[in-house]
N, C-alpha and C positions, 0 to 999 in steps of 0.2 A: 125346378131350376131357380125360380126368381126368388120362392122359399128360402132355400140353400145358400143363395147368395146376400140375402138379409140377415140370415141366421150367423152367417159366415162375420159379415161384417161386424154385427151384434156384439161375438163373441171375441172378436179378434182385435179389429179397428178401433170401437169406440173406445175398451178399457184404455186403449192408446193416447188417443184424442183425451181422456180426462185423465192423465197420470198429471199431477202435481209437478212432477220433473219438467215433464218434457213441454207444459206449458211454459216453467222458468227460465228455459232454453230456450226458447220461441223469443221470449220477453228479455233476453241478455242481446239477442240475435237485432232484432230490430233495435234496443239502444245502441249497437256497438255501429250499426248501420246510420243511424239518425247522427249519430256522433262526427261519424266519416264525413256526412253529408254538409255537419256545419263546418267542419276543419276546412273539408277541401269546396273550392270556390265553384258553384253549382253555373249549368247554362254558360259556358263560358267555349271562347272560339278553341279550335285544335292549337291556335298558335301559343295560347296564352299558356297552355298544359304543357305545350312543349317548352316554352321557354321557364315557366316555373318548376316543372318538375323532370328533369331532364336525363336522360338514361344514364349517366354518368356525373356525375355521383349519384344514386338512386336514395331514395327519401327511404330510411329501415331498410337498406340495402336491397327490397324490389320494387319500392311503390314509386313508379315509370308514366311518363304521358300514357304510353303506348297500356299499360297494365289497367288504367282509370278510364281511358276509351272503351277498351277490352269488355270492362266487366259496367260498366255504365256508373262509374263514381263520380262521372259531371252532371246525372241528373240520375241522384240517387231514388228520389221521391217517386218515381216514376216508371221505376223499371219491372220488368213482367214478375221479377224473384224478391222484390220487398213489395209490391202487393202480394204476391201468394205467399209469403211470414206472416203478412199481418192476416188474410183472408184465414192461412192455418190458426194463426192465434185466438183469433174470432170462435171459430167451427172449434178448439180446443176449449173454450171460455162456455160457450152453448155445451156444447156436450159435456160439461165437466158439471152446468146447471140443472141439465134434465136427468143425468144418472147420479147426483150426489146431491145437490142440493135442495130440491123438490125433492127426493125422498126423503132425507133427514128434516124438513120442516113439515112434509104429512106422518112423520113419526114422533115428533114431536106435538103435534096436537091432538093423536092418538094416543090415549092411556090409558091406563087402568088399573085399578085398586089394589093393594098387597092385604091378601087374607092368611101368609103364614108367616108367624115372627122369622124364620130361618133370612127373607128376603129381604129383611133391612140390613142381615150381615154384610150385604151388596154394597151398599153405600157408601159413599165417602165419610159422612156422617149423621151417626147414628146415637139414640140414647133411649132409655126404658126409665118410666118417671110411673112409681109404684101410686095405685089411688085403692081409695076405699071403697066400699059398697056403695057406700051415699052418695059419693063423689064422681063415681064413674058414670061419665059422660063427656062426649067430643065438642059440646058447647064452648066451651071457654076455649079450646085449642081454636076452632073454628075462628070466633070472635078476634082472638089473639092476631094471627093469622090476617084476619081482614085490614086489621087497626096499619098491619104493613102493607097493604095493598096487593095481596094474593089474592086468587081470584078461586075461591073454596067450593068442591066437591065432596058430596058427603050420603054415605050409604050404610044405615045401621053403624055396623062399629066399625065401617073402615073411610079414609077419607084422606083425600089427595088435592094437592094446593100449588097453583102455578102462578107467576108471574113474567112479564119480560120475554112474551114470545114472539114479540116485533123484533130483539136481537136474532132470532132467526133467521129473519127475513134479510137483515143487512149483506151478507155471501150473496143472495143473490140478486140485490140491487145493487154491489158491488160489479158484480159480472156483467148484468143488464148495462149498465153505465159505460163500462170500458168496451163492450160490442157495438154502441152506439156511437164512441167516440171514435173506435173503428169506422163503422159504416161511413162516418161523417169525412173520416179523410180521404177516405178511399171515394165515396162523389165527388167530393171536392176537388181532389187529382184527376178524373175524367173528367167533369163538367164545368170545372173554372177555368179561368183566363188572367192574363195580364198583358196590360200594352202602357209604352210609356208616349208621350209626346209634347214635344217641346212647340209652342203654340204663342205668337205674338199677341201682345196686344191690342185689343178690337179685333181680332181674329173669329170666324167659325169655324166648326171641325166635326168630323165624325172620325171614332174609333177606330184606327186603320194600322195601326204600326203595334199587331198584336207581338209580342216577346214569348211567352208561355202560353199554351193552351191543349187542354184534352182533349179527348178523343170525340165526346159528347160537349164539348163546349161550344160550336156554332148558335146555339139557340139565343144562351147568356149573350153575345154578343150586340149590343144597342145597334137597332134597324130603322126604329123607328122615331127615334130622337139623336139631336145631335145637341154640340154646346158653344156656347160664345165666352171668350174670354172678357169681359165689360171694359174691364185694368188689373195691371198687374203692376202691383209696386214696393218699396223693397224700405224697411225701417232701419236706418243704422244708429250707434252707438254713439254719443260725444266723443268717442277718440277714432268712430271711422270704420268702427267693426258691423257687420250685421247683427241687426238685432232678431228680424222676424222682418218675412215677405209672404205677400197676402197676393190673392186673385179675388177676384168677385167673380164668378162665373154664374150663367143663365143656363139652364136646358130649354132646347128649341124645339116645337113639336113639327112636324116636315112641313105644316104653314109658316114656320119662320114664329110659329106664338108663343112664349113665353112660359113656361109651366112650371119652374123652378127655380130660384134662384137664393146661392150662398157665397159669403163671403170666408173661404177656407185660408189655413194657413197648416202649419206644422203639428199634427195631431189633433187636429178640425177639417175633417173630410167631408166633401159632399156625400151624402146618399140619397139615390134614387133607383128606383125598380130591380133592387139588389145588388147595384154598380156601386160600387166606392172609387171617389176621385180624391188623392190625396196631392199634398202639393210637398213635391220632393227637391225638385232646381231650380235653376233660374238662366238667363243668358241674358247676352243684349242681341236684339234682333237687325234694329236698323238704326238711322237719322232721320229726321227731317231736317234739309236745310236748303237756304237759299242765295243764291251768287246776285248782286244788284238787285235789280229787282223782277228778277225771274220766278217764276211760280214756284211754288214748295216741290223738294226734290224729298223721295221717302228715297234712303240707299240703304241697303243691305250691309250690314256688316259681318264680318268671318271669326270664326277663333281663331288667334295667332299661336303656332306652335313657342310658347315660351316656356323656360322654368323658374317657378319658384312662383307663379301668379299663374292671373289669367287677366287675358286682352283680349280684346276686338277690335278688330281696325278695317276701316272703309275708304278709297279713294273718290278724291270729291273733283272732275273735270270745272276748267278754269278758263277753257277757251272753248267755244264752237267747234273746232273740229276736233274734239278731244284729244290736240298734242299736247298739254301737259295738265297739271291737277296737282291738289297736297292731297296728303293721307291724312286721315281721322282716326285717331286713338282714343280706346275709354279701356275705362279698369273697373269701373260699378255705375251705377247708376243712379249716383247723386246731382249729374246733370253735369257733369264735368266733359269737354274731351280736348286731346292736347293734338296740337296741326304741327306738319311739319311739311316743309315747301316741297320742290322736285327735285331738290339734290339731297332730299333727306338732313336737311335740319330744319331744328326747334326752331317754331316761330313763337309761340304761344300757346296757350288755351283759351279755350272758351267754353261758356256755361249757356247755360238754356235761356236763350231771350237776349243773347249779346251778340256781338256782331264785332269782326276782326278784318281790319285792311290786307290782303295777301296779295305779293304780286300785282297789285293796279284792279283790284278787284273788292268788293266787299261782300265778307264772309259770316252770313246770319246762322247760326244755331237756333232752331226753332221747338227739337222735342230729342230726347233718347227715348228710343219704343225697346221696353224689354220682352224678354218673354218668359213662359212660364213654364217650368217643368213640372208635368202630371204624371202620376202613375193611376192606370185604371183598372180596378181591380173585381172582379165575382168569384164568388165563390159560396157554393150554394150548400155547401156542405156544413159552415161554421154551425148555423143552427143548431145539427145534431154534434156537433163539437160541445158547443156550449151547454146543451141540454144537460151531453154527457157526462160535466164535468162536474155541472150545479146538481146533476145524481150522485156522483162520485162523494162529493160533500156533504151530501143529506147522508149516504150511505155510509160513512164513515162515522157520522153520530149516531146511528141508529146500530151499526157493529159493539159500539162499545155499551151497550143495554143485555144487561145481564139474564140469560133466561134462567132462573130458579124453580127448582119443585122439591114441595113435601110432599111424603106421604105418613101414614097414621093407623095404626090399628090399637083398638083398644080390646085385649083379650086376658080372661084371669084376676081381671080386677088389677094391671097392669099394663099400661100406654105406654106401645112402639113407638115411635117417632125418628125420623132419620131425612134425609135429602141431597141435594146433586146442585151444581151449577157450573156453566159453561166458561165463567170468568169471576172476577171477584170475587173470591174464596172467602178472602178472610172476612167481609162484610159482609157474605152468606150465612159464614160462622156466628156471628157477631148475634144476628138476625135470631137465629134459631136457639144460641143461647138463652136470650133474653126472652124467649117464648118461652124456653121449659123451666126455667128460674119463673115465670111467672106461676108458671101452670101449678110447679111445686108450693109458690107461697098460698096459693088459692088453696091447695090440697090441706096446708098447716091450719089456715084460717077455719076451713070447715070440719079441721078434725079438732079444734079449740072451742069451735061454737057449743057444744055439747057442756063441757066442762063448767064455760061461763055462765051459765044456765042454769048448771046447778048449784053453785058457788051463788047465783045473786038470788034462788030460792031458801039457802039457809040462812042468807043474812036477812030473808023476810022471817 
C-alpha cells in the first residue's frame, strides 16, 4: 500500500511539482498577491476599509471593504492561502532540483569518448582536419585545447575536452537561493513582531504596545531588558522646518544596569539581541512649569484635533482651587509656547527659561518634554532573506559560465573533431575555429619540413 502510494505520487505528483509552467503560475500568483498587498493599506481597522473602499461605487467594480475582509487583503502577508503559494512554490523549486537539475549536472560530469566518426554528425559543430602518417597524433589538439583552459581527457586515439562546469551548477544555486529566501519569509511571518511606542523623555519602558505579531513570536519578544529614553530632541532648519530628531536611548538589564547604549535617528537603528529600534515620530509630551514660586509642575499635554498642523495644548491652573487657569499651546519644540487667558485670548508666548505676568500671577516656562516615536521591530527570518539573496547574486554570475565540450577522434590518418555548448555559441565557434586552423598550420609545417631538408642538402 505505502509502495503504491509513493509510486503513485512519484509518477503522477511530482512530474507536476517540477513542470516549468506551473511553477511560473505559482510565481505570477504570489506577485499579483504581493502587489495587492502594497496597493491596498495592510493591518488597518474595519472602519478605515469601510470608509475607503466602499460598496458603492466599488473599486473595479467588486473590490468592496466587505470582499478585502472576506478573503484577507488587510493582512495579505499572513494568510493561511499566500503561505501555502509560496510553501507550493518552494516544494515546486525543490522538486524541479532533484528530478531535473541533479540529474543533468550528474550527466554532465559523466562522459564518454566518441570511437565512430558517424557520432560527430550529432553535433552542433563539427569538422574533419586530414593529417599525415607522421603527423597523426592527439598532442597538439590536446596542448591546443589546454592553452584555452579545457580540462583534457585522452585515451589512445580518442579524446574529450570540457570546461565551465560550475555553469551547471548555477539552476541549482539559483533554486537553492529562492527556497531560502522562501523559508526566510515564511519564519519571519510566524516568528516576528512589531510594536510602536511613543515614549517621553527620561522615560523607561518595556515592549508592551505589540502591533504585529506571529504565531511563534512570543519568544522574540524582550523579557529580559528594557530601555530608557536619556533625550529626545528635535534639529530644525533656518527657516523652521525639521531637519533630523535623534533619541539617545540606553538598554537596561532588570538591575536597572546599563548594557547598551545609541544615539539613533532616521535610518540609524538600534540593534540589540535581534531587536531593531528605529526612530519613526515624535510628539510633545508635557511642560514643566511654575506659577510664583511654586515648585515645578510636569503637565501633560494632548494632541489637539486641528487641520492643516499639529498642536498640543495643556491647561495651566492659576488659582488654588482650580477655578480658573490659561491654556498652553506649542507647535514643535523649539522651546516656543503661546498662553492664552480664561476667556480664550492671546496673551503671549513664552520660551524656555522666561517667565510671563498673567492674571496677577507669574508664569515661568521651565522645559518642553518631547517624546519619542519607536518602532520595534524582530524578525528572525531576514538572515535567510539576505543569505538568499547574496546566493541569488553569486548565482546569477556563475549561470552566465559557459559549459563547453569537445570531443576527438583520430581514425584513418584523419581527425574528427566537433563539440556542444550551453550558451555562447558564437565564442564556442570562435574557440574551436582557431584550434583546427591551428592544428591545420602545424599539419603544413610538418608536411614542409621534409622538403626544406632536402632543398638545404643540394645547396650543400
Amino acid at each position: 500500500m505505502l509502495s503504491s502510494t509513493f509510486r503513485r505520487v512519484r509518477t503522477e505528483l511530482l512530474p507536476i511539482l517540477a513542470d516549468l509552467r506551473f511553477a511560473i503560475a505559482l510565481l505570477l500568483a504570489i506577485a499579483l498577491f504581493s502587489i495587492s498587498g502594497t496597493v491596498i493599506e495592510q493591518e488597518q481597522s474595519a472602519a478605515f476599509y469601510q470608509a475607503n473602499y466602499p460598496e458603492a461605487p466599488a473599486l473595479f467594480g467588486f473590490l468592496t471593504w466587505k470582499v478585502i475582509l472576506a478573503i484577507g487583503l488587510d493582512h495579505v502577508y499572513k494568510t493561511w492561502w499566500f503561505l501555502s503559494l509560496m510553501i507550493l512554490f518552494g516544494s515546486s523549486l525543490a522538486t524541479c532540483t532533484f528530478t531535473r537539475q541533479f540529474p543533468a549536472l550528474k550527466a554532465a560530469r559523466t562522459w564518454k569518448f566518441y570511437d565512430r566518426p558517424r557520432q560527430f554528425e550529432k553535433l552542433a559543430l563539427s569538422a574533419m582536419v586530414p593529417t599525415s602518417a607522421t603527423a597523426a597524433s592527439l598532442a597538439p589538439l590536446a596542448q591546443a585545447l589546454a592553452q584555452k583552459r579545457f580540462k583534457v581527457f585522452q585515451s589512445d586515439n580518442a579524446l574529450y575536452a570540457r570546461k565551465g562546469l560550475a555553469g551547471r551548477i548555477g539552476p541549482i544555486v539559483v533554486h537553492a537561493s529562492m527556497i531560502l529566501i522562501l523559508l526566510g519569509a515564511i519564519w519571519g511571518t510566524f516568528t516576528g513582531f512589531m510594536a510602536q511606542e511613543l515614549v517621553p523623555s527620561g522615560d523607561t519602558f518595556r515592549v508592551q504596545n505589540i502591533v504585529q505579531a506571529g504565531s511563534w513570536a512570543r519568544p522574540q519578544i524582550p523579557k529580559d531588558w528594557s530601555m530608557r529614553v536619556n533625550r529626545f530632541w528635535i534639529d530644525y532648519t533656518s527657516t523652521g522646518d525639521i531637519d533630523q530628531f535623534y533619541s539617545d536611548l540606553s538598554v537596561l538589564d532588570n538591575q536597572g544596569q546599563e548594557i547598551d547604549r545609541k544615539t539613533i535617528h532616521v535610518n540609524q537603528p538600534l540593534k540589540h539581541q535581534g531587536v531593531t529600534v528605529y526612530q519613526t515620530d515624535w510628539a510633545i509630551a508635557a511642560v514643566k512649569v511654575r506659577v510664583n514660586n511654586s515648585p515645578i509642575f510636569r503637565l501633560p499635554m494632548a494632541r489637539l484635533q486641528v487641520e492643516g498642523g499639529r498642536l498640543w495644548g495643556t491647561w495651566v491652573p492659576i488659582k488654588p482651587d482650580l477655578s480658573a487657569g490659561v491654556s498652553l499651546v506649542a507647535r514643535d519644540m523649539q522651546g516656543t509656547v503661546v498662553v492664552y487667558d480664561t476667556t480664550g485670548k492671546l496673551i503671549g508666548s513664552l520660551r524656555t527659561g522666561m517667565s510671563l505676568s498673567v492674571e496677577g500671577i507669574e508664569l515661568s516656562l521651565i522645559e518642553v518634554i518631547g517624546s519619542t516615536g519607536l518602532q520595534i521591530k524582530a524578525d528572525p527570518g531576514i538572515p535567510f532573506v539576505y543569505a538568499g539573496f547574496g546566493l541569488l547574486m553569486l548565482s546569477v554570475m556563475i549561470s552566465y559560465i559557459s559549459h563547453s565540450q569537445v570531443w576527438a577522434l583520430l581514425e584513418d590518418e584523419t581527425l574528427y573533431i566537433g563539440g556542444r555548448t550551453n550558451r555562447g555559441q558564437i565564442l564556442f565557434e570562435r574557440e574551436l575555429v582557431e584550434v583546427v586552423n591551428q592544428l591545420q598550420q602545424e599539419e603544413l609545417n610538418v608536411a614542409a619540413a621534409p622538403l626544406v631538408t632536402a632543398e638545404a642538402g643540394d645547396l650543400t
